[in-house]
C-alpha positions as CSV (number, residue, x, y, z in Angstrom):
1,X,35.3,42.5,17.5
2,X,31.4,42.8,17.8
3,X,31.0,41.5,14.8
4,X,33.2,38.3,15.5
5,X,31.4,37.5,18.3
6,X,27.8,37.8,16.0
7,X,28.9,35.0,13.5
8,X,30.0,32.7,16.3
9,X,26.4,33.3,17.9
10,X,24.5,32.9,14.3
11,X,26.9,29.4,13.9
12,X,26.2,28.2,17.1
13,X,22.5,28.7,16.7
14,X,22.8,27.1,12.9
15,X,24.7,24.0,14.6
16,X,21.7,23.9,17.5
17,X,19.6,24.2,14.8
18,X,21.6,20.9,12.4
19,X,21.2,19.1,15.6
20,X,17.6,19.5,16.6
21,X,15.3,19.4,13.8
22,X,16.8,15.3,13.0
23,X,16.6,14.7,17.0
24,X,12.4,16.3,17.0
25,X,11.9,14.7,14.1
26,X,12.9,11.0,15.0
27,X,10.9,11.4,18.4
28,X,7.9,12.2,16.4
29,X,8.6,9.5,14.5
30,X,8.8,7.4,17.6
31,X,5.5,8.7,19.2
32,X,3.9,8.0,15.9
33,X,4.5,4.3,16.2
34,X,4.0,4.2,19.5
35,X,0.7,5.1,18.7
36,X,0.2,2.9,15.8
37,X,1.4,0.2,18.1
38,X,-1.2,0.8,20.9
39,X,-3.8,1.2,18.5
40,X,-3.2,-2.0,17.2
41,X,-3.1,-3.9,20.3
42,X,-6.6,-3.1,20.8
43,X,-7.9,-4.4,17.0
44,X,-9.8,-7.5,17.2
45,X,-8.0,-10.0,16.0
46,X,-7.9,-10.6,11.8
47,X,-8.9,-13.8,10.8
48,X,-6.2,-15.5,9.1
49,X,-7.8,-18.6,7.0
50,X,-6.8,-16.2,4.0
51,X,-2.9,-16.3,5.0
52,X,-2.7,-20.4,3.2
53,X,-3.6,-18.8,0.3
54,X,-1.1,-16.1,0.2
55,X,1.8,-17.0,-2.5
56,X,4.5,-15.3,-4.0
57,X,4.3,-17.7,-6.8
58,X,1.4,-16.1,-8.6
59,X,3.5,-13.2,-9.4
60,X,6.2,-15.1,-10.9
61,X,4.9,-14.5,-14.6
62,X,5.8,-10.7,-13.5
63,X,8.9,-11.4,-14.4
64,X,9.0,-12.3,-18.1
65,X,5.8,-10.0,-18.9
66,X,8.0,-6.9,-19.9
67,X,11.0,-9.4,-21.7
68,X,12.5,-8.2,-24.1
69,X,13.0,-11.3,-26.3
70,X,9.0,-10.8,-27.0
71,X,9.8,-7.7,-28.4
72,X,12.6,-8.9,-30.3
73,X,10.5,-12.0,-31.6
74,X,7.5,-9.1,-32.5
75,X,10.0,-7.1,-34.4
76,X,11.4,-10.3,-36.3
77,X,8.0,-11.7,-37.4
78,X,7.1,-10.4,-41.1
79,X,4.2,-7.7,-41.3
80,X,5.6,-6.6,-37.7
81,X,5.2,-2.2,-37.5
82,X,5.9,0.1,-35.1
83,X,2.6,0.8,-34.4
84,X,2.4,-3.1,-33.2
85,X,5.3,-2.9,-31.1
86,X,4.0,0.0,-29.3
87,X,0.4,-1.8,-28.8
88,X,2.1,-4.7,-27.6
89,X,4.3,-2.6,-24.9
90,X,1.5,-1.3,-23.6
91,X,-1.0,-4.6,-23.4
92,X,2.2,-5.4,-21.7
93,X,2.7,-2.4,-19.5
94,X,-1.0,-2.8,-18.5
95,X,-1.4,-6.4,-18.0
96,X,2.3,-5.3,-15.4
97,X,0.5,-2.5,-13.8
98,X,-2.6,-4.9,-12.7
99,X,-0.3,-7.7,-11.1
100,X,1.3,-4.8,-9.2
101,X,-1.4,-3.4,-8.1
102,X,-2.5,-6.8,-6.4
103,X,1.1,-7.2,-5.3
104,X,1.4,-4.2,-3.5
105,X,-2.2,-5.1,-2.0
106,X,-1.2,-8.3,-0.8
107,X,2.1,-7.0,0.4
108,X,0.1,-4.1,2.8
109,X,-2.6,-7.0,3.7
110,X,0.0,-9.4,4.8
111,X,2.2,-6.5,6.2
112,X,-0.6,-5.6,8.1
113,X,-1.4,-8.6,9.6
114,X,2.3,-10.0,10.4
115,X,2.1,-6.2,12.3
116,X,-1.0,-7.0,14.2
117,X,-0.2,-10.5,14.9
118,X,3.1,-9.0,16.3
119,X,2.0,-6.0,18.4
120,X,-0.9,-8.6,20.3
121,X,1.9,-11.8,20.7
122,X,2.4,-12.2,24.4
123,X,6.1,-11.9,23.6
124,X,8.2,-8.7,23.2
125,X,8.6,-8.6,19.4
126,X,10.0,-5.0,19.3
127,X,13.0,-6.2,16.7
128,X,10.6,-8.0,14.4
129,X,8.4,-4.9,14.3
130,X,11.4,-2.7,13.5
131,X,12.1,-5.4,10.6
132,X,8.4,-5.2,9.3
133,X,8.5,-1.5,9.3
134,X,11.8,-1.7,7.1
135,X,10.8,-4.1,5.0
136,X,7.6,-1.8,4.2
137,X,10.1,1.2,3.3
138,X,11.9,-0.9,1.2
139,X,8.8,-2.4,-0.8
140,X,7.3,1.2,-1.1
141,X,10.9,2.2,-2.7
142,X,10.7,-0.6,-4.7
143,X,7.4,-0.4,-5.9
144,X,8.4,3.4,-6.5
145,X,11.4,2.5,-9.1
146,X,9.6,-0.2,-11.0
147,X,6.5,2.4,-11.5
148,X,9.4,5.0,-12.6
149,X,10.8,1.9,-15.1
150,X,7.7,1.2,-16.0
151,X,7.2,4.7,-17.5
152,X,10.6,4.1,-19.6
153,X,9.5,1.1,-20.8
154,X,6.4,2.1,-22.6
155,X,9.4,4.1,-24.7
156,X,11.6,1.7,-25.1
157,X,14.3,3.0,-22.8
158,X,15.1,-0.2,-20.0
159,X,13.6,-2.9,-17.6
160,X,13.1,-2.7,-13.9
161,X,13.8,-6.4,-12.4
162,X,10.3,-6.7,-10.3
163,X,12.5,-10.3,-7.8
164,X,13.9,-7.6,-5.1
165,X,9.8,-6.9,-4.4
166,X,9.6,-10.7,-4.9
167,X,12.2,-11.3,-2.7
168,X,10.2,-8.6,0.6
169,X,6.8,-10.2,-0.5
170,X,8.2,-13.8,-0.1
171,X,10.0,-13.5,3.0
172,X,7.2,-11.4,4.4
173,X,4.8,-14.7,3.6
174,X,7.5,-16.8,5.4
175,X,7.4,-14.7,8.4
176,X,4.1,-14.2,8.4
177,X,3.3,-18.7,7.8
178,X,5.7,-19.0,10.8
179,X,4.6,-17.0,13.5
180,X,0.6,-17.7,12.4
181,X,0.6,-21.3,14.4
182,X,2.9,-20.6,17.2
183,X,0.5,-17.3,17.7
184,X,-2.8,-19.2,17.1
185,X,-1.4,-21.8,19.6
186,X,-0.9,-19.4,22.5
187,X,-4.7,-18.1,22.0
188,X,-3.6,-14.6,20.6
């Protein structure tokens, strides 16, 4: 009977446990951002003459860089080898890598400002800045699989479609377009 009652203490301490550690760990999330937030609301102000020139649209070539119709042309031209197929993949896979590195630049530039621009508006934009933050989770998981693709690529194995980080990067250019006025307006 002693024993009994032992495993229903050790469950009830492992079901406290289940319980607790997600529950501490989103409030330290939440004070985290809190923090973040109040941080930001005392940045000077970004100046945001470089927001016109932000465009989705120079990345577009991103999409038909790592084609493989180019390959299959390379392979169908006469005095085509291995060797040049493999040179070509990775020009390719580094021409790729250097537009992604600027996309994922101007993603955290913009993402940054849309953030600041939201945290200082004189309105409560608490739903927006939830939005911002997932948006920036799912561009950092997107940017995660195509570097993983991009790995599998150099050896022939698949393509990772680069429009769903289009898709975050454009709407986060919208967003960010949108509010600039109606925030500049209002003296934020």
């Amino acid at each position: 009977m002693l024993h009994l009652g032992y495993l229903s203490m050790i469950f009830t301490m492992a079901t406290l446990l289940a319980l607790l550690v997600p529950v501490v760990v989103l409030i330290g999330v939440s004070i985290l951002v809190h923090q973040q937030i109040a941080s930001l609301k005392h940045q000077p102000f970004l100046p945001l003459d470089w927001i016109e020139d932000l465009s989705a649209d120079r990345y577009r070539p991103m999409c038909h860089l790592l084609d493989e119709n180019d390959i299959r042309f390379l392979r169908s031209q006469p005095g085509a080898t291995p060797a040049l197929v493999k040179r070509f993949r990775r020009q390719r896979c580094q021409i790729f890598r250097g537009y992604l590195r600027s996309l994922e630049r101007d993603f955290h530039l913009a993402s940054e400002a849309l953030m600041l621009l939201l945290v200082q508006s004189p309105h409560d934009r608490r739903d927006a800045i939830w939005a911002l933050m997932g948006s920036r989770v799912k561009f950092a998981v997107g940017i995660f699989r195509v570097r993983c693709r991009l790995l599998l690529y150099r050896w022939d194995v698949g393509h990772e479609s680069i429009a769903c980080l289009l898709t975050l990067f454009e709407r986060l250019q919208l967003e960010l377009l949108a509010l600039t006025p109606t925030l500049l307006s209002a003296g934020v």
